[in-house]
N, C-alpha and C positions, 0 to 999 in steps of 0.2 A: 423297355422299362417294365418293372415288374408294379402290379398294383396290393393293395389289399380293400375289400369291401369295407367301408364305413357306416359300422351296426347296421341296423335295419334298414339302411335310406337311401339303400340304391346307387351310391354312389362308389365310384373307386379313385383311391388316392395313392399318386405316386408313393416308393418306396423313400424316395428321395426327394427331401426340401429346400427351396432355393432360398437360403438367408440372407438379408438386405443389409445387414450391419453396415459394411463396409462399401456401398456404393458410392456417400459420400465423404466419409470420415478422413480427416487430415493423417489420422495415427494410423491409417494404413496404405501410404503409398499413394503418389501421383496415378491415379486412375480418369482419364477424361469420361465427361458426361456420355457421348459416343459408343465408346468402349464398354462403358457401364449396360447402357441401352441393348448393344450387341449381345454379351452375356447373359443377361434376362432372356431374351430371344434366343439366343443355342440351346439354352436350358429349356424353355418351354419346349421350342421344336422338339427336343430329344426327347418326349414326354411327361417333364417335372409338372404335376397340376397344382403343389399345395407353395405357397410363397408366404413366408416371415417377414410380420416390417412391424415396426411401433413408431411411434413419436419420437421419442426420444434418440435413435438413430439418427445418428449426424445431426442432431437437433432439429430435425425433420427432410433436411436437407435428403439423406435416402428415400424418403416417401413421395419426394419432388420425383429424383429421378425414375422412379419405377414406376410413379404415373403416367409418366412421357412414355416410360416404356410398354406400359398395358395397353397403350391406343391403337387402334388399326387393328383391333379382332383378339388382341391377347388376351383382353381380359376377360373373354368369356370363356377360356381355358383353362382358369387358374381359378383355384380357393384360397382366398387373404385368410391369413391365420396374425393375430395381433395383438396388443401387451396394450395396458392403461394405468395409469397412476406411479408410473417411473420418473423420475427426476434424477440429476446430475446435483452435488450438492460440491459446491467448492471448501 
């Protein structure tokens, strides 16, 4: 995995982000919770540190599963990157 330093702070961020959209979302294909959890997990292992999620993702339902999936040490792996005040308007 390739990094880049993050300004002054010491920090290095994956090249590549793991987006949560569709962990839960109907509009994209029968995915089980499982499966979902596994992918979070390939992707960390392989280096990925920064991860995309908001609220409004699967109407939180992605944030569920990616909690389940940061337990057991992932989440001190990873930089949450995150979105506020988005709404779904019918």
């Amino acid at each position: 995995m390739r990094y880049k330093q993050f300004g002054n702070t010491g920090e290095k961020l994956s090249v590549l982000c793991l987006g949560t959209w569709a962990l839960r979302g109907k509009q994209f294909g029968a995915v089980t919770e499982e499966d979902a959890i596994r992918a979070v997990h390939a992707m960390i292992d392989c280096g990925v540190n920064i991860v995309d999620t908001a609220p409004i993702y699967a109407s939180g339902g992605s944030e569920e599963i990616l909690g389940r999936a940061l337990k057991g040490g992932y989440r001190e792996k990873v930089f949450l990157l995150t979105k506020f005040g988005s709404e779904f308007v019918d």
